[in-house]
C-alpha positions, 0 to 999 in steps of 0.5 A: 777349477775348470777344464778351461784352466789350461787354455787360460794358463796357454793363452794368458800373455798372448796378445789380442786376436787378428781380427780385433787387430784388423777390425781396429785398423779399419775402424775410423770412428771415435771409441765406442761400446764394445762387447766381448762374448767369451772373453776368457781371461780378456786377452782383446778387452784389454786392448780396447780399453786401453784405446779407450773403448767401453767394454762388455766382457761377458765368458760363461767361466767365473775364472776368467772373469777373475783372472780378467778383473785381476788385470784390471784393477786401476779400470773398474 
């Protein structure tokens, strides 16, 4: 487990960032390719594969990327 462990556990049913939020509203053009650096526990993936976005989720912790696949099961 590492120090990360919290933060996951505090931020695990948050929804996605402001910015993402704000860069979505603004954008006009079909879904894309995104890339998600330090994506934790995938709190902005999941929103945009849910509107239909390819995503890169890359985080340096093997344990938020677990918990990410954990909550991705039907999309990999």
């Amino acid at each position: 487990m590492s120090h990360w462990t919290s933060y996951y556990t505090a931020t695990a049913a948050g929804g996605p960032r402001d910015t993402l939020l704000q860069a979505l509203s603004s954008w006009s053009s079909p879904p894309g390719l995104a890339l998600d650096l330090g994506c934790g526990t995938g709190r902005d993936t999941l929103v945009l594969l849910e509107q239909g976005w390819q995503v890169l989720a890359l985080d340096a912790e093997p344990e938020a990327l677990s918990a990410l696949r954990e909550r991705t099961p039907a999309l990999l």
